[in-house]
N, C-alpha and C positions, 0 to 999 in steps of 0.2 A: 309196789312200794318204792323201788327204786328209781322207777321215772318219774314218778309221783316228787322225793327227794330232789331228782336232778332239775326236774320241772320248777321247783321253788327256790332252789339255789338260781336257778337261769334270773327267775323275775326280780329276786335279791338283787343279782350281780344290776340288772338292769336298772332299776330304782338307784340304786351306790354311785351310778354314773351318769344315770338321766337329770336325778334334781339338781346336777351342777348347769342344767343349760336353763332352768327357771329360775334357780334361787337369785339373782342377780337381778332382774326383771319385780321378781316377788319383795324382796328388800327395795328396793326403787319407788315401787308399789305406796310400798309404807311409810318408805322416806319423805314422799311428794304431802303426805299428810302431817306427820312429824314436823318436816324441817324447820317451822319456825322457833322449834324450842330445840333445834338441833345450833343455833348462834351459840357457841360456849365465852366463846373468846371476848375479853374487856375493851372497853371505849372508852375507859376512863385513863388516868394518870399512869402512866409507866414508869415501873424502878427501872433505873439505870444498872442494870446487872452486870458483872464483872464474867465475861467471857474468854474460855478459852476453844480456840479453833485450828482445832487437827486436822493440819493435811496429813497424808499418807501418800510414801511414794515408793514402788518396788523396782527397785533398776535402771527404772528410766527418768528423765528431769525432764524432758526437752515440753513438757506441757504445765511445769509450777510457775515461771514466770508469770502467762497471762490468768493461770489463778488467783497468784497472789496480790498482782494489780486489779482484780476483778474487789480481792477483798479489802485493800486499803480503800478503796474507793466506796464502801460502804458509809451509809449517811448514821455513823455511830462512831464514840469514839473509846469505849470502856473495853478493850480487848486485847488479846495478845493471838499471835500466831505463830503456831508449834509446826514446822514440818519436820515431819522425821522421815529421811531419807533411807531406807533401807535397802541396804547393795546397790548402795548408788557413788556415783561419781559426782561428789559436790565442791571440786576444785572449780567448776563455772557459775554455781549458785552464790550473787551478790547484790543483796536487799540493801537498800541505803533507808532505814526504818529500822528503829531500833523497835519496833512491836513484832517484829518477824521475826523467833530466832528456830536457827536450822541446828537440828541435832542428828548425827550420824552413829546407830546404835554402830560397837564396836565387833557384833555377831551379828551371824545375817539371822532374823525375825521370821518370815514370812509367814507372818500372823495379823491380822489387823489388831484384834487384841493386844496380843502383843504390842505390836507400832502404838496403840493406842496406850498404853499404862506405860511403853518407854514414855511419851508424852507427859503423861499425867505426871513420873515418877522425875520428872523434872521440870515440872510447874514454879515460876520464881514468885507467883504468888497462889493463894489458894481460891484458884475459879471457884463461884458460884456455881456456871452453869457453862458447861460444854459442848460445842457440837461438830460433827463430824463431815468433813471434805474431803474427795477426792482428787487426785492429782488431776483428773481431766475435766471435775467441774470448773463453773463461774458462777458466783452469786451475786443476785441482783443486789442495787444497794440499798433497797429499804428489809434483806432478808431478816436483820438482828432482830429491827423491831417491830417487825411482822410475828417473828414467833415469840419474843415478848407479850406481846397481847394474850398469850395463853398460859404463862409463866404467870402474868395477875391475875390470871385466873383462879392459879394452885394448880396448874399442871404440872407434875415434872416429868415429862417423855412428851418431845413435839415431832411430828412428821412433817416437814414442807414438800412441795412440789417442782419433782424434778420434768425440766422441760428438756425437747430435744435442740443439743447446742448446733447439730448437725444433718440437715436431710438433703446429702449430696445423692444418696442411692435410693434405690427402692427397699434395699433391707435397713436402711436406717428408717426410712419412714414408717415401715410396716412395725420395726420397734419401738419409735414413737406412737403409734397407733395403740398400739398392747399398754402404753405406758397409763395412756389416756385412758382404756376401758380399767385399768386397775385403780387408777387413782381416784378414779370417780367412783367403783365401787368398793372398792379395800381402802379406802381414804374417805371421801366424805360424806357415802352414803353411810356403810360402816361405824361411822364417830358419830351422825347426826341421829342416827337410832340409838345410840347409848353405850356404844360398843368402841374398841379401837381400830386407831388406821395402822393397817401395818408396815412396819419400817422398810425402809427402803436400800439399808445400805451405807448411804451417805443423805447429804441434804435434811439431818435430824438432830436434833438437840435435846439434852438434859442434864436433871441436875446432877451433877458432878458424885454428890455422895450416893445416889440412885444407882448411877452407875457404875462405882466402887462398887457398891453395893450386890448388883448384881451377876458379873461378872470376874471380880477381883480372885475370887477361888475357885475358878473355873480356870482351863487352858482350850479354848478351842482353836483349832486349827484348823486349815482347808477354808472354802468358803463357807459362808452361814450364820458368822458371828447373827446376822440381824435376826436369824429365826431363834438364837438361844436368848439372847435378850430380849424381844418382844413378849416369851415365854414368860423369862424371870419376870418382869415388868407385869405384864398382866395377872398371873401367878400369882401376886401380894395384894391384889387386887387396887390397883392405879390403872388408868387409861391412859391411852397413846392418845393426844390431840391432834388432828389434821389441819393444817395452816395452811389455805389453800390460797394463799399470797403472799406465804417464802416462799420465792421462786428461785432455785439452782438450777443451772444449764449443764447437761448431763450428755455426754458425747454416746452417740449410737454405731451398733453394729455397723459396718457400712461393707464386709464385703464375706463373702461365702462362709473362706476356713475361718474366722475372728467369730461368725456366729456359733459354729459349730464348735467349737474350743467353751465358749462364753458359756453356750446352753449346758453344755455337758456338766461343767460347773453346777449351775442354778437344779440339772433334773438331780444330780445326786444329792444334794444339797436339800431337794422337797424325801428323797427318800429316806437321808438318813435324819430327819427332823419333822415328818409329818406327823407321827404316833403321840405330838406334841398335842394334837390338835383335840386327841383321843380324852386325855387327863384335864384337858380344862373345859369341855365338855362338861365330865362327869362331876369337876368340880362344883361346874357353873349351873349344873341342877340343883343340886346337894343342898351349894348354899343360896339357890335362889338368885347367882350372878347372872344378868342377861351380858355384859360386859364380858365375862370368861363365856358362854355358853354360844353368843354369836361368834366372837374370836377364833375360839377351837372348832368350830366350825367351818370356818372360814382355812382354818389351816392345814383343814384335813383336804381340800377340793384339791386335785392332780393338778399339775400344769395345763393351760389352755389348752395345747396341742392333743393333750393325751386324752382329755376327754370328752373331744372332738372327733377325733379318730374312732376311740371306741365306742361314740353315739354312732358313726356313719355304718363300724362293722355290727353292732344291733340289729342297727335297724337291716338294712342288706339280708341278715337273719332270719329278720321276723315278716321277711318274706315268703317264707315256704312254710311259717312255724303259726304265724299270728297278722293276718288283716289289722285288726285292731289296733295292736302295739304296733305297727307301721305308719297307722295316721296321729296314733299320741307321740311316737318318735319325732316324724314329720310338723307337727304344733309344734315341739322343744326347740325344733331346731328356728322354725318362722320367730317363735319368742328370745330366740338368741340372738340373732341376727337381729330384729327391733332394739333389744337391752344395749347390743354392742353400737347401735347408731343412735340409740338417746346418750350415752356416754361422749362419742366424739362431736356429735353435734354441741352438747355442752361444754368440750374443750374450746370448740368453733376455733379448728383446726387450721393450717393452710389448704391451701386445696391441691399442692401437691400429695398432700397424705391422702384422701381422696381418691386421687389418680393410680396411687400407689397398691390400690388395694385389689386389681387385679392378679396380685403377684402373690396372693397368700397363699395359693398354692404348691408354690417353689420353697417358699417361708416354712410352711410344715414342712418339708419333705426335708429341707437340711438338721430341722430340728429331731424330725427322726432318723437320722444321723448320727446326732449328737446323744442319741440313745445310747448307741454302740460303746462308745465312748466312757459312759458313765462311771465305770471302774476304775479307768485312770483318770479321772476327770483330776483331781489334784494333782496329778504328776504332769500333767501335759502343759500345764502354766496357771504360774501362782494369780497374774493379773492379766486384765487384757489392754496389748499394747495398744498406744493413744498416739492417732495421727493427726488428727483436729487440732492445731493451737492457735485459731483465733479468738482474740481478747472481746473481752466486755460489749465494749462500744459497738463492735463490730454486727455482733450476736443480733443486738438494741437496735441499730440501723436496720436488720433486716426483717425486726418483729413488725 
């Protein structure tokens, strides 16, 4: 009775962790048939919407200048930009644009929320529609009205597409690689089946009262704002748009300890927000949402690394235990590795990423690492420091 037990719990656990190396490949699958009614987004007449655009910045400045010349330089002209400086030193921050204004909260923050509703809670007019930057991105200049086209849609939650601003190393490229396999499936496989793309962070937009809305009586702190909102968002039953021609340049890991600091972040952050993925799930039977029912599915899959790791120690297993399960292990994995190269193939990547990808080896090994870690993950550093500050142009010359 008991092995019998332990025997079905084993093939439990295995299924829990296997169908994260098809579901990806099986969505694809679908999408390739779908996607012509997966086009959401307008081609007709755009509102000129009244934008507000939060930077955030913790400590450090020395990478808002070529932000903010990234974002004057936007082919739009209806906006304002809010940086808010937090525990910063802004006796050298000097914008000659009266659209830029720098607000230095009077306590340290270090909440993005926070930063965010200091922003909001000093708005000089009342944005329509908001979205949110990073101190180390750069946006392209068609990004406003790129994800306008899905604002006339009637969306209000847009995701764009963060590109890598930086592949000096092998670990930035192997991050821009990852960025590629999610954005194509937690972005526009995801939205073009009916479902949302999940936020990212930064590089995302919406409507202003949505996102009062959603997080206004809420305090989250630590990393993850974007899994509590994605939640709330999908939650009221609204979808996330994938706008996969706002393009944001999003500066990459580039060297060991920065990964390892970075991930520790993001794993605590899937642990203390996954159970998310549990309740919209159940929601999304109940009321017949495929939008909530693929979402919380989507939200409940481990981090790449970990469940990758725990297909290799399976399968390794179900070698003294099960023939069988060694060669449906071994399919999951040939189907992974296929899913993961129709993903970058369709970024049609540089071909240093490419090259770069002998090295995922070393790639997991710091990530579990950043295992260790996970407990202090918020105490070890609120953001990750940014070394990359070249501008726009620059980025452009070398796309």
């Amino acid at each position: 009775m008991v092995v019998s037990f332990l025997n079905d719990v084993f093939i439990f656990l295995q299924f829990a962790v296997g169908y994260n190396l098809v579901l990806p490949f099986v969505l694809f699958l679908v999408y390739v048939i779908v996607r012509p009614r997966g086009a959401h987004d307008s081609t007709g007449r755009r509102k000129d919407y009244d934008y507000a655009i939060i930077v955030t910045a913790y400590e450090q400045t020395d990478s808002l200048p070529p932000v903010i010349d990234s974002i004057l330089k936007l082919n739009y002209s209806n906006y304002l930009v809010y940086i808010v400086a937090d525990k910063c030193d802004v006796s050298s921050l000097h914008f000659n644009d009266d659209r830029v204004i720098v607000l230095r909260p009077p306590e340290t923050l270090a909440s993005n929320t926070r930063s965010h509703f200091y922003a909001i809670s000093h708005f000089v007019r009342p944005h329509e529609l908001l979205t949110i930057i990073d101190s180390d991105n750069l946006v392209a200049p068609e990004y406003l009205n790129e994800l306008n086209r899905f604002f006339d849609s009637g969306f209000r939650a847009v995701q764009g597409v963060r590109m890598a601003k930086n592949l000096d190393t092998t670990y930035a490229c192997l991050d821009a690689a990852r960025d590629m396999y999610y954005h194509f499936y937690d972005g526009a496989v995801l939205f073009s089946l009916g479902s949302s793309a999940t936020l990212a962070g930064s590089g995302m937009a919406f409507k202003t009262k949505l996102y009062r809305e959603c997080l206004e009586h809420l305090d989250v702190t630590g990393a993850g704002f974007d899994k509590v909102l994605q939640r709330e968002i999908v939650a009221r039953g609204y979808r996330i748009a994938f706008a996969g021609k706002a393009q944001v340049y999003d500066e990459k890991t580039s060297a060991s300890d920065q990964l390892v600091k970075q991930r520790a972040r993001w794993i605590n952050t899937w642990f203390r927000y996954f159970r998310f993925g549990f309740s919209l799930m159940r929601d999304g039977l109940l009321s017949m949402n495929l939008n909530q029912f693929l979402f919380g599915l989507i939200l409940v899959r481990p981090p790449l690394f970990i469940f990758l790791i725990l297909s290799v120690l399976f399968t390794v297993a179900n070698i003294w235990i099960n023939a069988v399960a060694v060669s449906l292990w071994l399919a999951g994995f040939a189907i992974f590795v296929i899913g993961f190269a129709v993903a970058l193939v369709n970024a049609k990547p540089d071909k240093i990423i490419y090259r770069s990808l002998w090295g995922i080896p070393k790639f997991i090994f710091y990530q579990v690492l950043s295992l260790l870690k996970i407990r202090r993950a918020n105490e070890i550093s609120i953001a990750t420091r940014h070394t990359y500050t070249q501008g726009i142009d620059k980025i452009k010359n070398k796309s």
